[in-house]
Short mmCIF file of the C-alpha atoms (twelve columns), coordinates in Angstrom:
data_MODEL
# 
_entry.id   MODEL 
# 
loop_
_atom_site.group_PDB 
_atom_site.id 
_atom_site.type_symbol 
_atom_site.label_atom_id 
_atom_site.label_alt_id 
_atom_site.label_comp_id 
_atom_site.label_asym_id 
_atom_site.label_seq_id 
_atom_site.Cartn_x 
_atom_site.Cartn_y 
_atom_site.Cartn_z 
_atom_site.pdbx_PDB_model_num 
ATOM 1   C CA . UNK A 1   12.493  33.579 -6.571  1 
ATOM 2   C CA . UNK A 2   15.129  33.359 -4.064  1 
ATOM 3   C CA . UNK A 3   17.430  30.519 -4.609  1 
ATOM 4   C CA . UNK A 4   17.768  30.134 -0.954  1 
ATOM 5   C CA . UNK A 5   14.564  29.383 -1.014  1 
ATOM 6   C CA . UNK A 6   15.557  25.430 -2.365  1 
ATOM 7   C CA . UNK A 7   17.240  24.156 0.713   1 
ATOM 8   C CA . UNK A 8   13.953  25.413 3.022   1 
ATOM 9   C CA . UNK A 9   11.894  23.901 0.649   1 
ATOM 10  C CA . UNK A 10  13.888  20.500 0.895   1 
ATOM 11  C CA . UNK A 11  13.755  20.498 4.444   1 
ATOM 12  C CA . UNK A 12  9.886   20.638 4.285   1 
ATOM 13  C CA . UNK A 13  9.996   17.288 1.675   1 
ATOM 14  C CA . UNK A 14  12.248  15.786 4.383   1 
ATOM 15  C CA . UNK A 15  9.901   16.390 7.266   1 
ATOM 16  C CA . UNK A 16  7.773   14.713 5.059   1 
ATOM 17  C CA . UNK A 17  9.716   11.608 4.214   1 
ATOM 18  C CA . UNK A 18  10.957  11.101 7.866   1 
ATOM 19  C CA . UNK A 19  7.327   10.963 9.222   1 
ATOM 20  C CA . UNK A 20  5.865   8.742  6.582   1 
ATOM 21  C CA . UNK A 21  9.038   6.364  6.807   1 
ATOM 22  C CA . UNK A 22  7.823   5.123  10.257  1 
ATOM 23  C CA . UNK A 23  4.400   3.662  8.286   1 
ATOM 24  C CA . UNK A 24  6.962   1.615  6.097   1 
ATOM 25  C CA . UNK A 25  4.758   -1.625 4.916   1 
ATOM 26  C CA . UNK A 26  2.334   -1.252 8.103   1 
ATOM 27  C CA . UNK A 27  -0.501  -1.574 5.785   1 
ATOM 28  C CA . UNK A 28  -1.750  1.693  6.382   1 
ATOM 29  C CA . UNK A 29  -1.735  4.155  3.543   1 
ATOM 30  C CA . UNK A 30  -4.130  6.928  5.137   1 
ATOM 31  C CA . UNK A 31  -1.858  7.228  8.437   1 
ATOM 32  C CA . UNK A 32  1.499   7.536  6.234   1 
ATOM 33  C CA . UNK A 33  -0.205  9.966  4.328   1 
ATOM 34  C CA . UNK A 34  -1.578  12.237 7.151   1 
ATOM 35  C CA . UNK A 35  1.507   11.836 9.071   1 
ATOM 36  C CA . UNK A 36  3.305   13.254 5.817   1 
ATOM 37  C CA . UNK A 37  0.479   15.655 5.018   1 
ATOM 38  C CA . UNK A 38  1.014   17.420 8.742   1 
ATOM 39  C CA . UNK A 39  4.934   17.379 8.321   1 
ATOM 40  C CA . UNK A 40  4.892   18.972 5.479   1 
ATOM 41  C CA . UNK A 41  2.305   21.548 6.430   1 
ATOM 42  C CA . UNK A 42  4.673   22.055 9.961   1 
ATOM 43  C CA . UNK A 43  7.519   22.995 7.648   1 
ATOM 44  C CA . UNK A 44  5.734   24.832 5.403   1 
ATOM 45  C CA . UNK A 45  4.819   27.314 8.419   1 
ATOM 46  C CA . UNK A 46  8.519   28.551 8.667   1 
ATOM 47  C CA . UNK A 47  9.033   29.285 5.149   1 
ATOM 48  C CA . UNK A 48  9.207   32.995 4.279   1 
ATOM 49  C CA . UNK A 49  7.037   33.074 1.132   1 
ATOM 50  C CA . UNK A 50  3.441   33.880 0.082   1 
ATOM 51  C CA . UNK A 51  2.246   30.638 -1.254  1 
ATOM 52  C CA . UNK A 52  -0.650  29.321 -2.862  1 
ATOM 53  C CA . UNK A 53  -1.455  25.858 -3.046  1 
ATOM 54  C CA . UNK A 54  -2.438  25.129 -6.630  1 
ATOM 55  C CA . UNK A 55  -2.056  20.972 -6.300  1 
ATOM 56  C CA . UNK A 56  -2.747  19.471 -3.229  1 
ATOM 57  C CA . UNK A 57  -4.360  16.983 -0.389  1 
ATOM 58  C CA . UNK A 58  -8.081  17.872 -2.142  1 
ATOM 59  C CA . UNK A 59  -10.482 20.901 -1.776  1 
ATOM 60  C CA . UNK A 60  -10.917 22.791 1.469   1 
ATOM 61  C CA . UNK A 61  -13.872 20.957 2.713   1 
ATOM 62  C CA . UNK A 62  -12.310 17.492 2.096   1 
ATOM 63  C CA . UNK A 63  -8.704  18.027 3.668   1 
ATOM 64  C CA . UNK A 64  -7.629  19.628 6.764   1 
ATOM 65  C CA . UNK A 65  -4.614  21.062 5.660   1 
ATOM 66  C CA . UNK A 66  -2.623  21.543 2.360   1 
ATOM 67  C CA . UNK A 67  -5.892  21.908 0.356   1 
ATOM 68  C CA . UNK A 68  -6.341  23.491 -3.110  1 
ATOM 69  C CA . UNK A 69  -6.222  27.416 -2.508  1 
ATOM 70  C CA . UNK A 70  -4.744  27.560 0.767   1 
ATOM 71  C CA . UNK A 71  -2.328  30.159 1.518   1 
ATOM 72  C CA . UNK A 72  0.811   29.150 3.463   1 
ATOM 73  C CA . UNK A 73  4.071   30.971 5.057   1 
ATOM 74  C CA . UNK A 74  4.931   33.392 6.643   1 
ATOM 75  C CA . UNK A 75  4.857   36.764 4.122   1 
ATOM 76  C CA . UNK A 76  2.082   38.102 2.622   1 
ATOM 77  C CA . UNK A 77  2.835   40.095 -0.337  1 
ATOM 78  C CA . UNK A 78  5.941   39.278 -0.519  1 
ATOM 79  C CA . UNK A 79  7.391   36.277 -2.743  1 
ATOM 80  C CA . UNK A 80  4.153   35.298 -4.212  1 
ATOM 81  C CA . UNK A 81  4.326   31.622 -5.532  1 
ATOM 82  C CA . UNK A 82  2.171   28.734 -6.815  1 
ATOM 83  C CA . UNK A 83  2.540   25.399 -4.647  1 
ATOM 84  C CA . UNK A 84  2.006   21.987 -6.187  1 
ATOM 85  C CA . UNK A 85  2.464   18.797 -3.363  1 
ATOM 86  C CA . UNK A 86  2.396   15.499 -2.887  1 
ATOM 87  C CA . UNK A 87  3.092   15.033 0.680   1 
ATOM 88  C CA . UNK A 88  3.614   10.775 -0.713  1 
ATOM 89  C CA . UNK A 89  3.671   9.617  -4.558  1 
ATOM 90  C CA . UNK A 90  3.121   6.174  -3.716  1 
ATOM 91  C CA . UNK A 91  1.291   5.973  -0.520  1 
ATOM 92  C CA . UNK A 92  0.507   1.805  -1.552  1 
ATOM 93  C CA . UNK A 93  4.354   1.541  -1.905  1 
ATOM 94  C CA . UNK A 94  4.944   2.756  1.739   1 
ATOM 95  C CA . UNK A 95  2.033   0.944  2.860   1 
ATOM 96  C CA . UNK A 96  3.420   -2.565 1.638   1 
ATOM 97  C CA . UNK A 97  6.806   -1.960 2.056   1 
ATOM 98  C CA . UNK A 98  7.995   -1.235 -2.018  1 
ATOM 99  C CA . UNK A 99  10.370  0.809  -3.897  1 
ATOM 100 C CA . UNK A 100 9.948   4.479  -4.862  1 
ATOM 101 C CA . UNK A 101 7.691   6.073  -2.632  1 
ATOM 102 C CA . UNK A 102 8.541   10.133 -2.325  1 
ATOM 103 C CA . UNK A 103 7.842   13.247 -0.961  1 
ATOM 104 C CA . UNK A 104 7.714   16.260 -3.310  1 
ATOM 105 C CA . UNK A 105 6.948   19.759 -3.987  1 
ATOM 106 C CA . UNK A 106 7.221   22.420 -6.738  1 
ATOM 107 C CA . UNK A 107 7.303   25.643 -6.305  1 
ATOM 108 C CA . UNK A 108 6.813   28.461 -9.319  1 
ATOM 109 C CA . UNK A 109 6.246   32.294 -9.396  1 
ATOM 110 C CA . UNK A 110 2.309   33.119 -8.981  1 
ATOM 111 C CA . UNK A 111 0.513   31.650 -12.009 1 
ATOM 112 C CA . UNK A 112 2.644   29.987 -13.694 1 
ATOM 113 C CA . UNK A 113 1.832   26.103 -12.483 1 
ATOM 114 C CA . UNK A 114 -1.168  25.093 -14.359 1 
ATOM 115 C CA . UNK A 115 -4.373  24.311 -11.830 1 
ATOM 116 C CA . UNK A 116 -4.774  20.760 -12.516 1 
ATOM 117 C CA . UNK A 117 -7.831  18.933 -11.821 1 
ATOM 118 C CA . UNK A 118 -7.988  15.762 -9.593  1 
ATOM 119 C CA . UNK A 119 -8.471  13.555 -12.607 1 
ATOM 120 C CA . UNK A 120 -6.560  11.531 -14.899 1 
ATOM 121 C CA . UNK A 121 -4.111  12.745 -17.370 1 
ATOM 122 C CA . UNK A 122 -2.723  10.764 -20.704 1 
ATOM 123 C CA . UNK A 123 1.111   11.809 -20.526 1 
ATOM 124 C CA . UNK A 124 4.636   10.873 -21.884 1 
ATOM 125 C CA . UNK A 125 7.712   11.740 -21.207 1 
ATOM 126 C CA . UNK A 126 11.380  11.502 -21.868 1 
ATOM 127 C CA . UNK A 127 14.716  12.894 -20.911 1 
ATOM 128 C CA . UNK A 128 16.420  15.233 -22.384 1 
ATOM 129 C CA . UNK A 129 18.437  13.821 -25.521 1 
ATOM 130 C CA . UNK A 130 15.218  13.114 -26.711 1 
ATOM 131 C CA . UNK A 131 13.535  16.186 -25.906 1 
ATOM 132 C CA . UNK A 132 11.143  17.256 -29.110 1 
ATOM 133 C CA . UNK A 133 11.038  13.956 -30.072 1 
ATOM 134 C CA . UNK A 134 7.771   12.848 -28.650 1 
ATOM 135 C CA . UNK A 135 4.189   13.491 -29.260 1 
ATOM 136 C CA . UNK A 136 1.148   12.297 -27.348 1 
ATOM 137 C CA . UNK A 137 -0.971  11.625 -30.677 1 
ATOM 138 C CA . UNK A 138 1.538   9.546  -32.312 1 
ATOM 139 C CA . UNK A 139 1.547   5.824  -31.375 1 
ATOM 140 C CA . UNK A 140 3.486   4.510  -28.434 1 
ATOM 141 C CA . UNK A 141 5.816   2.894  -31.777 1 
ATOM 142 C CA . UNK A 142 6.596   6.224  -33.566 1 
ATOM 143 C CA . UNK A 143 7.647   7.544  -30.271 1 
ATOM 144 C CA . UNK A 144 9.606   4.604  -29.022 1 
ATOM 145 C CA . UNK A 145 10.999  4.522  -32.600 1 
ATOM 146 C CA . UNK A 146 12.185  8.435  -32.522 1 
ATOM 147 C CA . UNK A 147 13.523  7.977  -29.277 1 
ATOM 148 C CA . UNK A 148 15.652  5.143  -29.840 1 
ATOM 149 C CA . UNK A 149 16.668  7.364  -33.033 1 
ATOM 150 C CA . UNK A 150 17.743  10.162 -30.378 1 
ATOM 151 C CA . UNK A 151 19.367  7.913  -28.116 1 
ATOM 152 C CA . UNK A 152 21.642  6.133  -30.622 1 
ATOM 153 C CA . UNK A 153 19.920  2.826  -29.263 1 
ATOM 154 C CA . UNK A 154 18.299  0.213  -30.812 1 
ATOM 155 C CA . UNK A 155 14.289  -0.206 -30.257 1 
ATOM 156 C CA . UNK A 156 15.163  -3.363 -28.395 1 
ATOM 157 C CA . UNK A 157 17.067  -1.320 -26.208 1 
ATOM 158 C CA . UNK A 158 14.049  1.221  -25.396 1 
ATOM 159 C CA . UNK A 159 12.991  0.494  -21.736 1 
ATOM 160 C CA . UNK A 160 9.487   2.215  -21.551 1 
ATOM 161 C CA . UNK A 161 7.866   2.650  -17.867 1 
ATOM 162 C CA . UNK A 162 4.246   2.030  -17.640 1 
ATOM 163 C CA . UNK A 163 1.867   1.655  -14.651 1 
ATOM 164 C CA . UNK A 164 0.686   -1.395 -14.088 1 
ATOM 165 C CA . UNK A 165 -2.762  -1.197 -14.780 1 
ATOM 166 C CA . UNK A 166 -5.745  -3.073 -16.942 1 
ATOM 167 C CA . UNK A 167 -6.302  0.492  -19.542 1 
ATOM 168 C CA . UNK A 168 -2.637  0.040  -20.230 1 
ATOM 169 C CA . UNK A 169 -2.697  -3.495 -21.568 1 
ATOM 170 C CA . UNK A 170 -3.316  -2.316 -25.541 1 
ATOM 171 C CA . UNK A 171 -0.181  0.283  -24.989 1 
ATOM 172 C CA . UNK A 172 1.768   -3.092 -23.296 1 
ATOM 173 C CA . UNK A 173 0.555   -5.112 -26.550 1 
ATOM 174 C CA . UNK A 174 2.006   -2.453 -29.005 1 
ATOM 175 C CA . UNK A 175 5.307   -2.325 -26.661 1 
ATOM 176 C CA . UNK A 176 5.944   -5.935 -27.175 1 
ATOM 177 C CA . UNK A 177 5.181   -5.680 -30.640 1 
ATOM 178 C CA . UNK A 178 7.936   -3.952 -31.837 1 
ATOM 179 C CA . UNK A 179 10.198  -5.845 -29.477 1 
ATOM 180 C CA . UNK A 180 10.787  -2.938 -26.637 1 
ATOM 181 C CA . UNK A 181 11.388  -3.636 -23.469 1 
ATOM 182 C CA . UNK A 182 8.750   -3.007 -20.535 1 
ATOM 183 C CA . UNK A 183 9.067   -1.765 -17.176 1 
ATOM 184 C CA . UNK A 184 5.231   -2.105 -14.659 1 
ATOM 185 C CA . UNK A 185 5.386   0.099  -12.135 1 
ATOM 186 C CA . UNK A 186 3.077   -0.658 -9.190  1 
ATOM 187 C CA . UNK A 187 2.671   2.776  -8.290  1 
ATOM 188 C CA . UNK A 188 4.006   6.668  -8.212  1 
ATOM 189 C CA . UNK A 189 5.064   8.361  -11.754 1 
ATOM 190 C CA . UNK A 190 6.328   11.407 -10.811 1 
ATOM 191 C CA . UNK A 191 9.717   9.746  -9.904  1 
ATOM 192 C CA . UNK A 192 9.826   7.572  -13.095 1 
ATOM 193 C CA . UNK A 193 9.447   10.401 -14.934 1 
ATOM 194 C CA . UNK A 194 12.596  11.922 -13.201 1 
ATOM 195 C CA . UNK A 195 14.198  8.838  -14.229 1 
ATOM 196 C CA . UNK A 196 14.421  9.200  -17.867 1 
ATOM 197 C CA . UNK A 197 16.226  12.110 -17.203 1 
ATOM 198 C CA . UNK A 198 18.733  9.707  -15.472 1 
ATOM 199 C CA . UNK A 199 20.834  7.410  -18.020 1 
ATOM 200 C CA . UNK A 200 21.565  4.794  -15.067 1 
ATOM 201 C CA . UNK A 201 18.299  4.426  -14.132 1 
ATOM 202 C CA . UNK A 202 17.371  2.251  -17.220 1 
ATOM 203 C CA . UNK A 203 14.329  4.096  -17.869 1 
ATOM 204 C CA . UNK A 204 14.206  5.663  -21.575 1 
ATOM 205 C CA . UNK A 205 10.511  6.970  -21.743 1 
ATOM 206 C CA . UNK A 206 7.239   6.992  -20.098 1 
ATOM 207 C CA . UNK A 207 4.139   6.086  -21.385 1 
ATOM 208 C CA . UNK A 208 0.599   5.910  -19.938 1 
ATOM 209 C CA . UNK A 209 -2.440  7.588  -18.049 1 
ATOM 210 C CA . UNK A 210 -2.021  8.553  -14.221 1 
ATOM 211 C CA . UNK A 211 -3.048  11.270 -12.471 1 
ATOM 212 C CA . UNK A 212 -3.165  15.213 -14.019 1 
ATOM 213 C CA . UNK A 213 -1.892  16.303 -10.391 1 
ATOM 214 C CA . UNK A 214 1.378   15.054 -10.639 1 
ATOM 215 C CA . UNK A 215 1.833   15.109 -14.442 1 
ATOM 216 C CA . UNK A 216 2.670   18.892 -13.459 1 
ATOM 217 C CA . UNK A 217 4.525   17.931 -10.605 1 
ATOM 218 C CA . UNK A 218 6.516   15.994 -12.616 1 
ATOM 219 C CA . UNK A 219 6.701   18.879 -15.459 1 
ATOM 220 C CA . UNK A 220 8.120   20.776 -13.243 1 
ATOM 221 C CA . UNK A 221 11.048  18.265 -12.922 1 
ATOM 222 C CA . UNK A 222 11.733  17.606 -16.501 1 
ATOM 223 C CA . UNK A 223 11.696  20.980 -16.967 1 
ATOM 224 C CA . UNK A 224 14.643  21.895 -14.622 1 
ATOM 225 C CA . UNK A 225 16.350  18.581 -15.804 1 
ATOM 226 C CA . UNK A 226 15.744  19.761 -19.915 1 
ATOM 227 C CA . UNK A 227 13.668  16.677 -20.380 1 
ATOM 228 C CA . UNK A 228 10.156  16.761 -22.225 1 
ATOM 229 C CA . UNK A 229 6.979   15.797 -21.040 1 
ATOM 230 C CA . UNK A 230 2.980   16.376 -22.485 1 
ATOM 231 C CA . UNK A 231 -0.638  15.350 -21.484 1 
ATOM 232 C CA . UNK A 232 -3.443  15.564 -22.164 1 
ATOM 233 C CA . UNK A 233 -6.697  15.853 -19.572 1 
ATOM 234 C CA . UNK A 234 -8.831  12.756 -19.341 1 
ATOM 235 C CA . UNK A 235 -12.399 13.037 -17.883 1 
ATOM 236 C CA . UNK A 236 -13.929 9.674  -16.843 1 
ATOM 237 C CA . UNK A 237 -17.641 11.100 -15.574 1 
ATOM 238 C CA . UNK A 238 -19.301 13.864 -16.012 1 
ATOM 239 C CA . UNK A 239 -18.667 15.705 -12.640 1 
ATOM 240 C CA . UNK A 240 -15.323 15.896 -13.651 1 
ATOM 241 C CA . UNK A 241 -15.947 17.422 -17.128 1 
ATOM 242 C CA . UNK A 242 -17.848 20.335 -15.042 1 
ATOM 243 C CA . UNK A 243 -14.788 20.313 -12.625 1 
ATOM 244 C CA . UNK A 244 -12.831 20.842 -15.893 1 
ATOM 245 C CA . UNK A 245 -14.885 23.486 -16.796 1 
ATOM 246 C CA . UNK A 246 -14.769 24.987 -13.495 1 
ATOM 247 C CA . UNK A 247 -11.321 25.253 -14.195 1 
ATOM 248 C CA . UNK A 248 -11.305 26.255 -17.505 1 
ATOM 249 C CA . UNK A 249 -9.199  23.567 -18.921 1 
ATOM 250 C CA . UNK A 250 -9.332  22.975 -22.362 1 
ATOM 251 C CA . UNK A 251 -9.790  18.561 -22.738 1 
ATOM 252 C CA . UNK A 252 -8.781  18.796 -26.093 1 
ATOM 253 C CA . UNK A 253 -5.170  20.491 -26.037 1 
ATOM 254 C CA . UNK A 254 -1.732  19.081 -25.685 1 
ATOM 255 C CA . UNK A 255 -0.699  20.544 -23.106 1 
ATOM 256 C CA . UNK A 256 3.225   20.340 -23.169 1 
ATOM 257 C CA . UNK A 257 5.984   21.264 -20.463 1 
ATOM 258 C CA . UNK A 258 5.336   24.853 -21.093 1 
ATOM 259 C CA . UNK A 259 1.662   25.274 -20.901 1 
ATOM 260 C CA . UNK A 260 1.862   22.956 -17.119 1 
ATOM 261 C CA . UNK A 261 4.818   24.890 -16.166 1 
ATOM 262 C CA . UNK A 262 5.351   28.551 -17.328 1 
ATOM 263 C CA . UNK A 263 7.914   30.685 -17.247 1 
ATOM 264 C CA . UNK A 264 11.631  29.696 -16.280 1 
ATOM 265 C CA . UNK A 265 11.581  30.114 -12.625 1 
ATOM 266 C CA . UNK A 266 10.870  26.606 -10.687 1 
ATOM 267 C CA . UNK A 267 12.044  25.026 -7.864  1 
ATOM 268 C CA . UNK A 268 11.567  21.401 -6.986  1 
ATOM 269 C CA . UNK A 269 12.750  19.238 -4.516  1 
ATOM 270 C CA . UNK A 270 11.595  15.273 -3.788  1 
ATOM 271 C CA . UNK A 271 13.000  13.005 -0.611  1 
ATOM 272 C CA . UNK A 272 12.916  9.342  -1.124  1 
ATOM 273 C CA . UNK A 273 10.506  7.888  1.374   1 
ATOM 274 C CA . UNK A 274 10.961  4.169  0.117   1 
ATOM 275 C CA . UNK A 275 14.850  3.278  -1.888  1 
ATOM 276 C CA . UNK A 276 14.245  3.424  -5.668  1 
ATOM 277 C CA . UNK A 277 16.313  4.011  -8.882  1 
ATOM 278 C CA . UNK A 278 18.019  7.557  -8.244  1 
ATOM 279 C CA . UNK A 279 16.866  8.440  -4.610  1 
ATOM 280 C CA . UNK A 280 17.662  6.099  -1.075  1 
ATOM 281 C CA . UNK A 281 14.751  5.630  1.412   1 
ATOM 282 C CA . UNK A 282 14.368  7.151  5.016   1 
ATOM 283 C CA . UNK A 283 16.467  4.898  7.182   1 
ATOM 284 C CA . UNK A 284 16.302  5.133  11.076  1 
ATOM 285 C CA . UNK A 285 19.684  4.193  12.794  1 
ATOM 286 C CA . UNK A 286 20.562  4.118  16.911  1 
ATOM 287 C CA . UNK A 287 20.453  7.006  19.027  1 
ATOM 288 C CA . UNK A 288 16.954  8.148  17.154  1 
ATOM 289 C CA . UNK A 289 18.915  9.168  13.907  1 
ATOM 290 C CA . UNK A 290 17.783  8.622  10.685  1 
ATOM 291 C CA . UNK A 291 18.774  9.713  6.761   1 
ATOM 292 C CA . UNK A 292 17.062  10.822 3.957   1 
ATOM 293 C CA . UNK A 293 18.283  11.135 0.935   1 
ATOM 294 C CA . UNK A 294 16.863  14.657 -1.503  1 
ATOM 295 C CA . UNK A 295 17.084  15.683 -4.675  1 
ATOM 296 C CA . UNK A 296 16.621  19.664 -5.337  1 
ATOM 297 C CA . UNK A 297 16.421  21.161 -8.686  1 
ATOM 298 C CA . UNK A 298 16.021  24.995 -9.408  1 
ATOM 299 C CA . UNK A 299 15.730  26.932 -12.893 1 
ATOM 300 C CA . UNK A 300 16.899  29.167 -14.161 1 
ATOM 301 C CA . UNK A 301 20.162  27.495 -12.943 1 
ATOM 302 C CA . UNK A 302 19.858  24.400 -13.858 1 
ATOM 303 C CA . UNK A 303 21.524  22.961 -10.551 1 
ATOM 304 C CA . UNK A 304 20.704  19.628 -9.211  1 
ATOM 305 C CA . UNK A 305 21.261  18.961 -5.759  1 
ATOM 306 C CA . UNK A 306 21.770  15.333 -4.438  1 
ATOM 307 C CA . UNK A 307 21.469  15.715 -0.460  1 
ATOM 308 C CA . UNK A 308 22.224  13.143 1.920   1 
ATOM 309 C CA . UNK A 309 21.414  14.594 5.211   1 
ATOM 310 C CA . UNK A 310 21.769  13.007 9.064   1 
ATOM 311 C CA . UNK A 311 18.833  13.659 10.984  1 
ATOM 312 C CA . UNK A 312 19.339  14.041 15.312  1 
ATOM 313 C CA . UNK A 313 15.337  13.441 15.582  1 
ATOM 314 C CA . UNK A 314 15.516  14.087 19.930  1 
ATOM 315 C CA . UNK A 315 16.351  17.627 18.435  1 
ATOM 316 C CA . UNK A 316 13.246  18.345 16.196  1 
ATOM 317 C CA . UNK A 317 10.819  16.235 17.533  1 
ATOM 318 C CA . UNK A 318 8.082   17.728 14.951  1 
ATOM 319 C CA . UNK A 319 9.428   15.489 12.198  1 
ATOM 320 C CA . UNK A 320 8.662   12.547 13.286  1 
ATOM 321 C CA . UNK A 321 5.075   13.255 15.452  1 
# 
């Protein structure tokens, strides 16, 4: 892929970020999210690839735009790549007014993102000095324990993420058990995945079930970032065992960064809609100017792009409709 191709694709997260940001704690998740979803899909328009979205808003009868196996850009035949999106992780965070809402993307050479269904995923994850060192069917101890091992930290030291949720409360239980420290996230795990991969962010591993959808969104991260990450698919009826099957995904496999994201070609690139740990929020200033603040990551390069950019909105009006 062309590694020109990052700083388009961060303009189309921050078309994203900017139009969501003016939904900040209005209460109304489903208008920040459309007003992302149609950024987003704006931007996408002027970007010269051949893209196929793998992970997205939903099928094409349930979402306008951005749904699973629609083909955006402006080539056809020509750079041939795999979209994953999430127009907002954490579309209750910009709805209430909390931390670490995002826009995001990853984009990957034609089959090499795994097809994800819209269902729940068992994951962890850490960053990279304790890459290998995790394993979904070991207990949330033996990992914290060979992490802290990696880390030169004690386990009391361990700060595990985990979503706030009721399924988690056995995992929580264990946690405390062994004395390691515990940090609920309301909502959005793609970013607190990033975060392990972050030493001043405080987070040291993440634990938990969340959606399949943006355990390969967040893959992709780790993967440019050298951290580690698995899952495993999690059914919960049984029209989404046959949607599994549709897919041909296996519900019994690991799948680990490798088998979500193939290959070692990836570019990714998340704009903070709400502040968090590693990324600022969208904030609007006089004179209708606002600034986002990105993060782009490509592979085979390795590079990592912070990107604090000053928005003139009078001059594109089409990122903040």
């Amino acid at each position: 892929m062309d590694r020109n191709l990052a700083l388009n694709l961060a303009r189309v997260t921050e078309a994203a970020a900017l139009s969501a940001g003016k939904w900040l704690g209005r209460g109304d998740k489903n208008a920040a999210d459309k007003a992302a979803v149609d950024a987003m899909r704006r931007m996408f328009d002027t970007v010269e690839i051949d893209g196929t979205v793998v992970i997205g808003e939903g099928e094409i009868d349930e979402a306008p735009m951005l749904y699973i196996g629609e083909n955006i850009g402006t080539k056809t035949g020509e750079n041939e790549v795999d979209i994953a999106v999430d127009p907002i992780d954490g579309t209750n965070s910009i709805a209430h007014g909390m931390a670490n809402s995002i826009a995001v993307l990853a984009v990957a050479p034609k089959g090499c993102l795994l097809h994800a269904p819209d269902i729940y995923m068992d994951k962890i994850a850490c960053g990279p000095k304790a890459k290998g060192c995790i394993n979904l069917d070991d207990s949330p101890s033996d990992n914290i324990k060979r992490v802290a091992k990696a880390l030169d930290k004690n386990v009391e030291d361990i700060t595990v993420a985990i979503l706030d949720r009721p399924r988690h409360e056995d995992i929580i239980d264990e946690i405390r058990s062994i004395g390691a420290r515990i940090k609920k996230i309301s909502d959005g795990d793609i970013v607190t995945a990033i975060e392990t991969c972050y030493e001043d962010s405080g987070i040291d591993l993440v634990i938990g079930r969340g959606g399949a959808p943006e355990g390969v969104i967040a893959a992709a991260a780790l993967k440019c970032l050298g951290g580690d990450f698995q899952g495993r698919l999690h059914p919960t009826d049984d029209k989404q065992i046959e949607r599994c099957k549709n897919l041909n995904s296996n519900l019994d496999k690991i799948y680990n960064i490798d088998d979500l994201v193939k290959g070692n070609e990836v570019i990714f690139s998340v704009t903070g809609i709400t502040s968090g740990e590693i990324l600022d929020g969208v904030k609007y200033y006089g004179k209708n100017k606002a600034t986002t603040e990105s993060l782009v990551l490509r592979l085979p390069s390795g590079t990592q792009r912070f990107i604090k950019s000053v928005h003139a909105l009078d001059l594109k009006p089409d990122y903040a409709k």
